[in-house]
mmCIF file as gemmi writes it, N, C-alpha and C atoms, coordinates in Angstrom:
data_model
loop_
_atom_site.group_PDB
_atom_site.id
_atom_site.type_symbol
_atom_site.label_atom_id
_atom_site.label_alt_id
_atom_site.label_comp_id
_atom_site.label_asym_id
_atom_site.label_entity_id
_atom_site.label_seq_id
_atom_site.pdbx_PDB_ins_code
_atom_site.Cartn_x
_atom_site.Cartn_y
_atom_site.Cartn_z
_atom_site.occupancy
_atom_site.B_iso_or_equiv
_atom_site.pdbx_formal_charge
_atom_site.auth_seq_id
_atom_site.auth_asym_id
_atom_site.pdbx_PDB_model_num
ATOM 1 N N . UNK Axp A 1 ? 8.77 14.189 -32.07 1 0 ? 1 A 1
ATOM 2 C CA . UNK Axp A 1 ? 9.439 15.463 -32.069 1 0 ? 1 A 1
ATOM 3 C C . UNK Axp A 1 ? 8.391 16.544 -32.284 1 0 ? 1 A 1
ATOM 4 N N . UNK Axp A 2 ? 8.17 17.849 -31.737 1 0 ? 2 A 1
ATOM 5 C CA . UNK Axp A 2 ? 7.299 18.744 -31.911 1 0 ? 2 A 1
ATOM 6 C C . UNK Axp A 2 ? 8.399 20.156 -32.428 1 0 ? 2 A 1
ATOM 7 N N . UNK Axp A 3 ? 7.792 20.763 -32.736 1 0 ? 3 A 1
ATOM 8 C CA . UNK Axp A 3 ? 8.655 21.799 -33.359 1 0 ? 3 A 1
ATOM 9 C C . UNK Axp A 3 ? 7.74 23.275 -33.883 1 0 ? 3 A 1
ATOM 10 N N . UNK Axp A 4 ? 8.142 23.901 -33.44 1 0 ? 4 A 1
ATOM 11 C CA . UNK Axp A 4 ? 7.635 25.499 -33.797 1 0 ? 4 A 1
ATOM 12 C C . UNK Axp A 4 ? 7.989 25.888 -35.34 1 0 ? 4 A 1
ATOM 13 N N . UNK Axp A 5 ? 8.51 26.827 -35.176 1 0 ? 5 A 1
ATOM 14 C CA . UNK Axp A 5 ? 8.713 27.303 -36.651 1 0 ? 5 A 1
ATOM 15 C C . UNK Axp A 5 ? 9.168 26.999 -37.915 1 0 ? 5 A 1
ATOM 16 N N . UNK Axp A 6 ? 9.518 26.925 -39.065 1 0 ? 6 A 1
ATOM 17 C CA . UNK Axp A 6 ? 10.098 25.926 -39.8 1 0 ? 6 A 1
ATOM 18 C C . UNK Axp A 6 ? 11.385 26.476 -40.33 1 0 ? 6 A 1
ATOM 19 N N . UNK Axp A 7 ? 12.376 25.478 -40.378 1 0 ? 7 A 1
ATOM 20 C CA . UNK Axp A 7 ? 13.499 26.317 -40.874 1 0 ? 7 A 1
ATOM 21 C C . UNK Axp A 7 ? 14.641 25.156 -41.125 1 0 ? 7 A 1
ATOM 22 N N . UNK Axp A 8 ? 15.316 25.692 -42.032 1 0 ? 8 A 1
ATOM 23 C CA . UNK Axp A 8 ? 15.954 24.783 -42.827 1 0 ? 8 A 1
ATOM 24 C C . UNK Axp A 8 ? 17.156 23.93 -42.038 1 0 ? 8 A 1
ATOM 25 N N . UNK Axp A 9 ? 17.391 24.322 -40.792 1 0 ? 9 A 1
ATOM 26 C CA . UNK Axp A 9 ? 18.297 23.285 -40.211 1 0 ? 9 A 1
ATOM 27 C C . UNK Axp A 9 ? 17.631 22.527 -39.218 1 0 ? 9 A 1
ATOM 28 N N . UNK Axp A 10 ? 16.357 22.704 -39.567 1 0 ? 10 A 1
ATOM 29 C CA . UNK Axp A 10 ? 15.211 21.723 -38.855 1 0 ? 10 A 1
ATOM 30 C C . UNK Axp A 10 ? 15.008 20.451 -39.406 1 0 ? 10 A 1
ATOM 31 N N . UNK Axp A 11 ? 14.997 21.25 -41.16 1 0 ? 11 A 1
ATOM 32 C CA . UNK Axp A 11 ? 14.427 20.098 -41.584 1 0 ? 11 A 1
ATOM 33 C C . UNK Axp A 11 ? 15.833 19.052 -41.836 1 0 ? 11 A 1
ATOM 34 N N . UNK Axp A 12 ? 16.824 19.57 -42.011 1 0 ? 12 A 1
ATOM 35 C CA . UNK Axp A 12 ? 17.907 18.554 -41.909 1 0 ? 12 A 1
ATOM 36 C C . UNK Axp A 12 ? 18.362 17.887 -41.106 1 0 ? 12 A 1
ATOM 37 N N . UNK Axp A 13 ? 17.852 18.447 -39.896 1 0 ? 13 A 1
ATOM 38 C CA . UNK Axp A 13 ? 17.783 17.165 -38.787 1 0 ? 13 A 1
ATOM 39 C C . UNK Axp A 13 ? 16.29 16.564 -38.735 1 0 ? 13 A 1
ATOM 40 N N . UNK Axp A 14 ? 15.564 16.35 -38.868 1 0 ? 14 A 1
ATOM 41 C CA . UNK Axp A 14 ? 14.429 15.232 -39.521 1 0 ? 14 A 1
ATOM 42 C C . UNK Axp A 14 ? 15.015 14.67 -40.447 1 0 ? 14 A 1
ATOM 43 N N . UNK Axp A 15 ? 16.052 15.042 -41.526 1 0 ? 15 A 1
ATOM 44 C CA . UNK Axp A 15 ? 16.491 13.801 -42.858 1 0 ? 15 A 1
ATOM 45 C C . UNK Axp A 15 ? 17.626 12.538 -41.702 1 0 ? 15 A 1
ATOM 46 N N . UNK Axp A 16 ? 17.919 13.357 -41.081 1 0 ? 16 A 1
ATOM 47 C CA . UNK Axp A 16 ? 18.789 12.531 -40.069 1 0 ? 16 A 1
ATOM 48 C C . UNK Axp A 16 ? 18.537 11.642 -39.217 1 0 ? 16 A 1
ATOM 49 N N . UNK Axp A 17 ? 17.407 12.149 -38.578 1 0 ? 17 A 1
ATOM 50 C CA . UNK Axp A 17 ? 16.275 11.374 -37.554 1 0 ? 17 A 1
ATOM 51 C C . UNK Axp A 17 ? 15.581 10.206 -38.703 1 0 ? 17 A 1
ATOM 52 N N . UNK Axp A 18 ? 15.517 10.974 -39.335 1 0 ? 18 A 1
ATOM 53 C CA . UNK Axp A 18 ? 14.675 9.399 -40.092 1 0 ? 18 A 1
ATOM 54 C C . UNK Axp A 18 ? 15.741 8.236 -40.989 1 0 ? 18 A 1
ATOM 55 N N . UNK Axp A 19 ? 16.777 9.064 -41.576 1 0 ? 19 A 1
ATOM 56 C CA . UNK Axp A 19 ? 17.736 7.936 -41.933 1 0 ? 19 A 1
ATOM 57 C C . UNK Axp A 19 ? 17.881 7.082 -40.632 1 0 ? 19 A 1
ATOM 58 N N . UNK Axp A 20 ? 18.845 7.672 -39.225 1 0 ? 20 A 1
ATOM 59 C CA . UNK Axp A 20 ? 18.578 6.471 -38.548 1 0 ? 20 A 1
ATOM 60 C C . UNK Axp A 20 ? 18.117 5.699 -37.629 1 0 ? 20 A 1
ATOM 61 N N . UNK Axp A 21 ? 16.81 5.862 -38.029 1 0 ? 21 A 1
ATOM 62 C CA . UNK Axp A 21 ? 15.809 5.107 -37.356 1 0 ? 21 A 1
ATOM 63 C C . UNK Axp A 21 ? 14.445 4.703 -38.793 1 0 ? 21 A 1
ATOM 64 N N . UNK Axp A 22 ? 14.932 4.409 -39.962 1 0 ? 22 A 1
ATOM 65 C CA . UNK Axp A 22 ? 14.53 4.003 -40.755 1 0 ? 22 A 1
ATOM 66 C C . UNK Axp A 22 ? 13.788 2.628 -40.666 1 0 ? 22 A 1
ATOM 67 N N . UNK Axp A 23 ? 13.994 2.116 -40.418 1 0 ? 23 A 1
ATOM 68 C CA . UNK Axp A 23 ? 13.145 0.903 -39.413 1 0 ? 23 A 1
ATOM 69 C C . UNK Axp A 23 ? 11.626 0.837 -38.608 1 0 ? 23 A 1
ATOM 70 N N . UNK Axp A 24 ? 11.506 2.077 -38.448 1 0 ? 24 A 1
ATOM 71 C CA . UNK Axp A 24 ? 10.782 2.377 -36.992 1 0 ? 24 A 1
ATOM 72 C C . UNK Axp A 24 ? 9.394 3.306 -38.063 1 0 ? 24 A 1
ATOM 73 N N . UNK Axp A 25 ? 8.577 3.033 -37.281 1 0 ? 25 A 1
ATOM 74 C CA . UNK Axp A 25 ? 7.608 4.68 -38.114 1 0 ? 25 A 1
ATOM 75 C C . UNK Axp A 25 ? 7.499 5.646 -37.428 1 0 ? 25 A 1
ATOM 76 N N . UNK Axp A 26 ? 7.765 6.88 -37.776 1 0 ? 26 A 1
ATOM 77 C CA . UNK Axp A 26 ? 7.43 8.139 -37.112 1 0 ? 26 A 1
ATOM 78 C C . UNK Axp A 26 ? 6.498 8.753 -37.838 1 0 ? 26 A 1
ATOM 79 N N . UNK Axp A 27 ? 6.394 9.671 -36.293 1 0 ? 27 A 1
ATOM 80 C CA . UNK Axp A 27 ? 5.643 11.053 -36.509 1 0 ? 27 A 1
ATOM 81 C C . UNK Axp A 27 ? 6.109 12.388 -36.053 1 0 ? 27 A 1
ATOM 82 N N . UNK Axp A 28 ? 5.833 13.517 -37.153 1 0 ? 28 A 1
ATOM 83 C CA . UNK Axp A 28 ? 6.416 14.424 -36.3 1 0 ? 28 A 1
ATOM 84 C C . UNK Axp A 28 ? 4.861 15.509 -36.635 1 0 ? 28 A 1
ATOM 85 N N . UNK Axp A 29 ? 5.241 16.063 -35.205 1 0 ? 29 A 1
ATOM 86 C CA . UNK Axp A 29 ? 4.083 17.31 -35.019 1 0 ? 29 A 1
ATOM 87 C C . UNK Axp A 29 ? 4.857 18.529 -34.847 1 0 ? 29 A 1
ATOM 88 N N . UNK Axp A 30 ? 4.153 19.529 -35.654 1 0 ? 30 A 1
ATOM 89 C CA . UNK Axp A 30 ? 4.383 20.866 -35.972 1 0 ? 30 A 1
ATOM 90 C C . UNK Axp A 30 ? 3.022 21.308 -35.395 1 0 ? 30 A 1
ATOM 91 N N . UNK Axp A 31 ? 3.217 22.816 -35.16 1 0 ? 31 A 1
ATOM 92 C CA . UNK Axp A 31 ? 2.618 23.591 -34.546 1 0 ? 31 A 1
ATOM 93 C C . UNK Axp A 31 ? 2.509 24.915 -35.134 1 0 ? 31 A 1
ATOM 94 N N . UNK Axp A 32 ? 3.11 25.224 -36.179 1 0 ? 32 A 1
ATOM 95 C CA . UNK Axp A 32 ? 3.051 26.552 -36.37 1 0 ? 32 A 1
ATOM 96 C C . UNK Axp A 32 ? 2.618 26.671 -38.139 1 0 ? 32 A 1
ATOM 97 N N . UNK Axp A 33 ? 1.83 27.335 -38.622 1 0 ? 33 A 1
ATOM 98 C CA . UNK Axp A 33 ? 1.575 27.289 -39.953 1 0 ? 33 A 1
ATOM 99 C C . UNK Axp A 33 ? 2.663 27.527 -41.115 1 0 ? 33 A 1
ATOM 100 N N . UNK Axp A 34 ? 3.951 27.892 -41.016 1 0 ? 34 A 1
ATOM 101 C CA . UNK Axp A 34 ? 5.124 28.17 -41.56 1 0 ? 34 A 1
ATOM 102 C C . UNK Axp A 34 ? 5.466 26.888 -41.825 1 0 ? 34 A 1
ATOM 103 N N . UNK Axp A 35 ? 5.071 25.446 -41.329 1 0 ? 35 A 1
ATOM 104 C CA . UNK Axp A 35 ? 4.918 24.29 -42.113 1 0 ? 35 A 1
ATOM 105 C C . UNK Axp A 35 ? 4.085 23.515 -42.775 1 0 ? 35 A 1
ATOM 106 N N . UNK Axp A 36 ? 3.34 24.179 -43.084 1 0 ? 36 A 1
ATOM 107 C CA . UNK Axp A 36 ? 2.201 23.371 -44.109 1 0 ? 36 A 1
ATOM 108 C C . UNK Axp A 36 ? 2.441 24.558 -45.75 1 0 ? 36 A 1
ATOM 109 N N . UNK Axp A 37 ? 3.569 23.598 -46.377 1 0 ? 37 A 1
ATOM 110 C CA . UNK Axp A 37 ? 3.87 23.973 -47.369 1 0 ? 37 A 1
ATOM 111 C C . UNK Axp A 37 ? 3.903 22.568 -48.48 1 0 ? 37 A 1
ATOM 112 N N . UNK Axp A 38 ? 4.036 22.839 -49.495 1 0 ? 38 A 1
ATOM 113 C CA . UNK Axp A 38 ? 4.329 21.149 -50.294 1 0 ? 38 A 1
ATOM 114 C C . UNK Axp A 38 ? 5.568 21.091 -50.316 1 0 ? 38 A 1
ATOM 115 N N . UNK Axp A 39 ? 6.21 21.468 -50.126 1 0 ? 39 A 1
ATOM 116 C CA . UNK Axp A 39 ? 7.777 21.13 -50.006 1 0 ? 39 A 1
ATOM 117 C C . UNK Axp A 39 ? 8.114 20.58 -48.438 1 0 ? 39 A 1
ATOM 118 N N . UNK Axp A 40 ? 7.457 20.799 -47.813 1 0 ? 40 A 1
ATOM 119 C CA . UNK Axp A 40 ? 7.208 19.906 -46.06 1 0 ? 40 A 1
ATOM 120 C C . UNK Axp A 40 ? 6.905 18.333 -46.195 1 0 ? 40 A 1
ATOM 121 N N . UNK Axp A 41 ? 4.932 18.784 -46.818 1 0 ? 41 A 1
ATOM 122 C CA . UNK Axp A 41 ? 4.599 17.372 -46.829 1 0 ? 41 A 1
ATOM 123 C C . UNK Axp A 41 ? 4.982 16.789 -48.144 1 0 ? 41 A 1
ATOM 124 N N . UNK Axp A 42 ? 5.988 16.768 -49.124 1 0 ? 42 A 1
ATOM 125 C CA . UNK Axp A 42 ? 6.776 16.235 -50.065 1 0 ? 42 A 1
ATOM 126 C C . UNK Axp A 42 ? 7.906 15.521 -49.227 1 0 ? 42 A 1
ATOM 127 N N . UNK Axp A 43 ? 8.878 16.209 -48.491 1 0 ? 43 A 1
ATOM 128 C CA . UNK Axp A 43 ? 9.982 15.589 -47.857 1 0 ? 43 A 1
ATOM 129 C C . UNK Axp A 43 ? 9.512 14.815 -46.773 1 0 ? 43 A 1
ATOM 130 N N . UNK Axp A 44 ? 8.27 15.177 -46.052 1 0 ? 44 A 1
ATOM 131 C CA . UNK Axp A 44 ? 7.773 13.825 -45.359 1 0 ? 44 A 1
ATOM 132 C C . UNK Axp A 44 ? 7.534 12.639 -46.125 1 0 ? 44 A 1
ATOM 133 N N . UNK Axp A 45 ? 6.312 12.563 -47.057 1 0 ? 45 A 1
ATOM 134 C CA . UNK Axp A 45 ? 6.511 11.552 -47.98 1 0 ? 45 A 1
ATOM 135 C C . UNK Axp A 45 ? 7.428 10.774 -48.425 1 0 ? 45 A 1
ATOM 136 N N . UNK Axp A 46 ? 8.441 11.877 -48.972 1 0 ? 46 A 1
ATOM 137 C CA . UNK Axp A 46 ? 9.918 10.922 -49.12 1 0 ? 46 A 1
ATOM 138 C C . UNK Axp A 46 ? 10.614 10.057 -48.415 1 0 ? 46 A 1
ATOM 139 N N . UNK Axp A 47 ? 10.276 10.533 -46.627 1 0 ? 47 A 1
ATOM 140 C CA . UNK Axp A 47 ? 11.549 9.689 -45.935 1 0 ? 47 A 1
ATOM 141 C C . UNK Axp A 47 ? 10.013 9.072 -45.094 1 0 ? 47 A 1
ATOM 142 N N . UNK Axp A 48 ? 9.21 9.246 -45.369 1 0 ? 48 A 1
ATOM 143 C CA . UNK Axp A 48 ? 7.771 8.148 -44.953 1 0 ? 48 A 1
ATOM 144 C C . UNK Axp A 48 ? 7.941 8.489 -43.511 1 0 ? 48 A 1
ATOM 145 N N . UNK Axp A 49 ? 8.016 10.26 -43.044 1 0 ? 49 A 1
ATOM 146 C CA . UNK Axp A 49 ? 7.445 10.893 -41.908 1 0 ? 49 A 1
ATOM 147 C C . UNK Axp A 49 ? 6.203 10.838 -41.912 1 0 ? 49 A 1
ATOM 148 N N . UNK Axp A 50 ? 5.639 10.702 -41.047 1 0 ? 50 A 1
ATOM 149 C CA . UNK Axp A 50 ? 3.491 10.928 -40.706 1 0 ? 50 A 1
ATOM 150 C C . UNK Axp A 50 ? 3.72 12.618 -40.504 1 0 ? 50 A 1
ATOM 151 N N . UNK Axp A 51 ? 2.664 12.962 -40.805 1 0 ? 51 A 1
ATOM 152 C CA . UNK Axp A 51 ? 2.615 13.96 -40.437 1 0 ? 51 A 1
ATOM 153 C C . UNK Axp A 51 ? 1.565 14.298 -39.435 1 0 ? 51 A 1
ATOM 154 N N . UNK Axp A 52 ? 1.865 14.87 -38.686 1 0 ? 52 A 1
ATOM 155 C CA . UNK Axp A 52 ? 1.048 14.337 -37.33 1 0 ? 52 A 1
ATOM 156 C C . UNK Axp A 52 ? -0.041 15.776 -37.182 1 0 ? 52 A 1
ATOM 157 N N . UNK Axp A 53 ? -1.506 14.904 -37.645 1 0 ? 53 A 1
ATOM 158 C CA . UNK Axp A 53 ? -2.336 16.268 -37.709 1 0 ? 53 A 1
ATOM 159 C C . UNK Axp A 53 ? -3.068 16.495 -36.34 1 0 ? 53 A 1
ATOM 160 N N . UNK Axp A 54 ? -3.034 17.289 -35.915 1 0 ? 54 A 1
ATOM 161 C CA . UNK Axp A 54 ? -3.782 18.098 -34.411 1 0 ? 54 A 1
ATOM 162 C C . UNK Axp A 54 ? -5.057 19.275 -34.545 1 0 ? 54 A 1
ATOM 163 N N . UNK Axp A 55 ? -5.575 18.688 -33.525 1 0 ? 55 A 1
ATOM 164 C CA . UNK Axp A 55 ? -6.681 19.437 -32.851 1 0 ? 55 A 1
ATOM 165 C C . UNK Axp A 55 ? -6.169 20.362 -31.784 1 0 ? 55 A 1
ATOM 166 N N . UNK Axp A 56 ? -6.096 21.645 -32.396 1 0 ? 56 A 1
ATOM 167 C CA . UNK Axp A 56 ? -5.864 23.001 -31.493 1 0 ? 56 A 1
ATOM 168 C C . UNK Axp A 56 ? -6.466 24.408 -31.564 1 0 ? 56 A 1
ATOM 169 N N . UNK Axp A 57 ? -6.483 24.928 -30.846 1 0 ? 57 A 1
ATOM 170 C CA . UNK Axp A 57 ? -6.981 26.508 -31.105 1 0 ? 57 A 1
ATOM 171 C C . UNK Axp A 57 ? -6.935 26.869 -32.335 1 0 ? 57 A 1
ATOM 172 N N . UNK Axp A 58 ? -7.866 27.864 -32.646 1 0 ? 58 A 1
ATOM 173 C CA . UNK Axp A 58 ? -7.43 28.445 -33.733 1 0 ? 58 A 1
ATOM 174 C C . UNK Axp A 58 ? -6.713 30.143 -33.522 1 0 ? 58 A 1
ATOM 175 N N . UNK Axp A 59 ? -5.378 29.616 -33.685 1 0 ? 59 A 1
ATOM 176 C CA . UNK Axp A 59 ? -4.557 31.229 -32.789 1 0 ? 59 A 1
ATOM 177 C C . UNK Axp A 59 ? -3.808 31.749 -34.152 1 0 ? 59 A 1
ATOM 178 N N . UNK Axp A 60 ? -3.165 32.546 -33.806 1 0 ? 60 A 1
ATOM 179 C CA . UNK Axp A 60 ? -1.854 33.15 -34.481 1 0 ? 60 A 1
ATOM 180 C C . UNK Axp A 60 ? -1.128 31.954 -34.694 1 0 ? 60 A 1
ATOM 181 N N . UNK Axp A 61 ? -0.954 32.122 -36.291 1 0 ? 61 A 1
ATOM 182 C CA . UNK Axp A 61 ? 0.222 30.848 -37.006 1 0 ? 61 A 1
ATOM 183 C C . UNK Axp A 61 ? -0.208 29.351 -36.102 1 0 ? 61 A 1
ATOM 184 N N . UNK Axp A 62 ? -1.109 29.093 -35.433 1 0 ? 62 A 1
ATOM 185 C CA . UNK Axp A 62 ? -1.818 28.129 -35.554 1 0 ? 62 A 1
ATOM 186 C C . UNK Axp A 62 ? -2.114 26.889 -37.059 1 0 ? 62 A 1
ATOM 187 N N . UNK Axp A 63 ? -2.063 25.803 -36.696 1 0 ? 63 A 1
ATOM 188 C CA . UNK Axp A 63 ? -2.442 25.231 -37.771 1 0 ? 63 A 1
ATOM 189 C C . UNK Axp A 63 ? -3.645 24.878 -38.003 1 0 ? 63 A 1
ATOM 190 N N . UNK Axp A 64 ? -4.336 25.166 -38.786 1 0 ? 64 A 1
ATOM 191 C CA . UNK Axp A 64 ? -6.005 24.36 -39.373 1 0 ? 64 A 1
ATOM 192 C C . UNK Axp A 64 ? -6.132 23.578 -39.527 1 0 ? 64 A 1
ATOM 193 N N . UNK Axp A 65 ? -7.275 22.806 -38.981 1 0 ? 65 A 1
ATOM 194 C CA . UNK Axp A 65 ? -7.533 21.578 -39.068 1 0 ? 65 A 1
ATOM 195 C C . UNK Axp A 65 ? -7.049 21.13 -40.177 1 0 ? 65 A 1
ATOM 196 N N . UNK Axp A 66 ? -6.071 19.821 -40.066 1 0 ? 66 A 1
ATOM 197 C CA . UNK Axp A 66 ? -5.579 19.077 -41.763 1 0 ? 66 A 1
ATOM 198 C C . UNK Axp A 66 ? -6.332 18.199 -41.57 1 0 ? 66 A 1
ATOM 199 N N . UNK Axp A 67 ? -5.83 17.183 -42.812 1 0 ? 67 A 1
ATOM 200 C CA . UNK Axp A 67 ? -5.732 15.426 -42.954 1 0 ? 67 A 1
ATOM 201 C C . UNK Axp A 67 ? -4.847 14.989 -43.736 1 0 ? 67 A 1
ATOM 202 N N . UNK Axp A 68 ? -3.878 15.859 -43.585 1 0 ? 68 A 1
ATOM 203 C CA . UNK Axp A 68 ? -2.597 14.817 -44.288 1 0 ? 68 A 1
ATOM 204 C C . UNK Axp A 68 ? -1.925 13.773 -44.107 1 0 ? 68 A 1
ATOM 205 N N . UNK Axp A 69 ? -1.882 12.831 -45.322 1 0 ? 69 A 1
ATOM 206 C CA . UNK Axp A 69 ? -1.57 11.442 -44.77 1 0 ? 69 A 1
ATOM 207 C C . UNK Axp A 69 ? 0.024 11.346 -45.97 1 0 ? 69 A 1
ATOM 208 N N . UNK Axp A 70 ? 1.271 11.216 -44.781 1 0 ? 70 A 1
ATOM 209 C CA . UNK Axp A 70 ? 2.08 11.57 -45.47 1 0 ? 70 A 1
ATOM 210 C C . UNK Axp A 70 ? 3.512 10.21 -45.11 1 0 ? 70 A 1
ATOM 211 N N . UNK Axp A 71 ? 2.948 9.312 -44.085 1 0 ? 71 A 1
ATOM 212 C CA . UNK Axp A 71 ? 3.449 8.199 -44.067 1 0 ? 71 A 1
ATOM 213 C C . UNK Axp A 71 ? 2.283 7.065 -43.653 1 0 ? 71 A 1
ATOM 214 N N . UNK Axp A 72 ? 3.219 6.108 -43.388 1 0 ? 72 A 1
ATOM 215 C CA . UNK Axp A 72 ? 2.657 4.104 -43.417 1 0 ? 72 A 1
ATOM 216 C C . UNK Axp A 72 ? 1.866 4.49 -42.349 1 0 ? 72 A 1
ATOM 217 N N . UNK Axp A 73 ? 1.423 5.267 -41.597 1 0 ? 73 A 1
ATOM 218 C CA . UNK Axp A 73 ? 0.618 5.429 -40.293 1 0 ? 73 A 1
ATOM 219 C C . UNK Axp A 73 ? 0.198 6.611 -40.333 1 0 ? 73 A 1
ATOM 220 N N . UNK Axp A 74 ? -1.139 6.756 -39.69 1 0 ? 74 A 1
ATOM 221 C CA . UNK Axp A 74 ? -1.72 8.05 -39.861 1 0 ? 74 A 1
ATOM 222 C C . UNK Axp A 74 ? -1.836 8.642 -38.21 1 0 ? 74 A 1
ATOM 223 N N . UNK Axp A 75 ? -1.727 9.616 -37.777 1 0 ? 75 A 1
ATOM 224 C CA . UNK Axp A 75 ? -1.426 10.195 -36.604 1 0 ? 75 A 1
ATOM 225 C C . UNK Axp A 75 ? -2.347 11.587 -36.555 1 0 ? 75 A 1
ATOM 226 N N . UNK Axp A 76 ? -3.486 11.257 -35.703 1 0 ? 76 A 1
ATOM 227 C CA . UNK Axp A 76 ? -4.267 12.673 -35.219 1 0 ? 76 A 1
ATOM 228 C C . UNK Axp A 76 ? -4.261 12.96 -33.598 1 0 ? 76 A 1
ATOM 229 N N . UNK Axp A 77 ? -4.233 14.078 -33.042 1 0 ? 77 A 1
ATOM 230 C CA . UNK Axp A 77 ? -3.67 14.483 -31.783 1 0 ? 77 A 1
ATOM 231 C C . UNK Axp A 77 ? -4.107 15.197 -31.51 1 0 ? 77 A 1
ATOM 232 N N . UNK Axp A 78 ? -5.133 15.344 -30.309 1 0 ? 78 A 1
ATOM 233 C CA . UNK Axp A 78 ? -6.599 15.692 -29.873 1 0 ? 78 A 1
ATOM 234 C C . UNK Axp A 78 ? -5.946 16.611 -28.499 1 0 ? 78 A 1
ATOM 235 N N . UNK Axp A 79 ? -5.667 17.759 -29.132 1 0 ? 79 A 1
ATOM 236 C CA . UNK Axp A 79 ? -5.139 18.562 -27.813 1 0 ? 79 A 1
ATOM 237 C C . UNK Axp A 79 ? -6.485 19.191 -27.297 1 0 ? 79 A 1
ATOM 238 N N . UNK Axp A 80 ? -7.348 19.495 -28.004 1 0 ? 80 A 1
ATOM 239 C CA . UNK Axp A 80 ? -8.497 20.292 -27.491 1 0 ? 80 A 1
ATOM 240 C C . UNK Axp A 80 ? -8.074 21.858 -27.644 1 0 ? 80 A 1
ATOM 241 N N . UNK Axp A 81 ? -9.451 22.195 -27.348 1 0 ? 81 A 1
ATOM 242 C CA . UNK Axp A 81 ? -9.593 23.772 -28.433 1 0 ? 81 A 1
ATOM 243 C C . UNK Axp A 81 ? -9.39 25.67 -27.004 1 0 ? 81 A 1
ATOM 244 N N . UNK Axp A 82 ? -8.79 24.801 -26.719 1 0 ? 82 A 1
ATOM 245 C CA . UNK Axp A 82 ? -9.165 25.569 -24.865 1 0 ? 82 A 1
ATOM 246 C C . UNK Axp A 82 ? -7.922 27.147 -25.322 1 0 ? 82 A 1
ATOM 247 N N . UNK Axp A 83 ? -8.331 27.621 -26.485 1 0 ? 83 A 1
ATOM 248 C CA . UNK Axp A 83 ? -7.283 28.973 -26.758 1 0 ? 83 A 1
ATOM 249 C C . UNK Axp A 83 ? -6.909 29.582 -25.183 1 0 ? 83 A 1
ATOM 250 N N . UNK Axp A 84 ? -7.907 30.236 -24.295 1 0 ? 84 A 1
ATOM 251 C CA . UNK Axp A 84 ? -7.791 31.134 -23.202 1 0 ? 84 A 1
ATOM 252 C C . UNK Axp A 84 ? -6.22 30.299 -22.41 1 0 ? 84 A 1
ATOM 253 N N . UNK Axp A 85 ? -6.165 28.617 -22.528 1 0 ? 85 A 1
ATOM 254 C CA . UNK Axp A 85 ? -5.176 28.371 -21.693 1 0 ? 85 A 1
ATOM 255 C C . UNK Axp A 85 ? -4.369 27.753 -22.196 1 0 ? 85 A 1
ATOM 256 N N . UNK Axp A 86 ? -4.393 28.068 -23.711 1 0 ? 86 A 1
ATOM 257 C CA . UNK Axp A 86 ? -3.258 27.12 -24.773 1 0 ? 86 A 1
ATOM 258 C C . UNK Axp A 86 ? -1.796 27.515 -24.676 1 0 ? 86 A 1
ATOM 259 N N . UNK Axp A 87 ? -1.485 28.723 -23.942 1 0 ? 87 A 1
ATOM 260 C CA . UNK Axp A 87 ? -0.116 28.423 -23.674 1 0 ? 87 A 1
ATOM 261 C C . UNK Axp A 87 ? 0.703 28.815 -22.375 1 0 ? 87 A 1
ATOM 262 N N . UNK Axp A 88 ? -0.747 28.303 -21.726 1 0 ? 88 A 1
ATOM 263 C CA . UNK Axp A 88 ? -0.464 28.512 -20.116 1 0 ? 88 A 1
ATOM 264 C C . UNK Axp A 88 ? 0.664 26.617 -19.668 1 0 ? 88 A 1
């Protein structure tokens, strides 16, 4: 699942997505800095979401390079740094 901005009936469908498919490991990737809060990577932890860290531009509400390791699998995602055509 990828997702832009963060907001609270987002995150209640991720508690949903992961109850059922609890079985399975995920990852979810965010894109926008309005989710890198501890109350994000806390409720990932809890329901053992990855948090899926990326290689991207450094733009507006862009995220900075992480390494958060926030489930059973670790997930990095090598979009490349190409700002001029990042949202062509």
């Amino acid at each position: 699942m990828v997702v832009s901005q963060r907001g609270e009936e987002t995150v209640i469908g991720w508690g949903a997505i992961a109850d059922a498919f609890a079985d399975w490991p995920l990852a979810v990737e965010v894109r926008h800095d309005s989710w890198i809060t501890d109350e994000t990577l806390e409720f990932f932890h809890e329901r053992r979401l990855a948090f899926c860290n990326i290689d991207q531009p450094t733009l507006a509400h862009c995220l900075p390079p992480t390494s958060h390791a926030t489930g059973e699998v670790g997930y990095f995602r090598l979009h490349g740094r190409n700002a001029r055509n990042w949202f062509s």
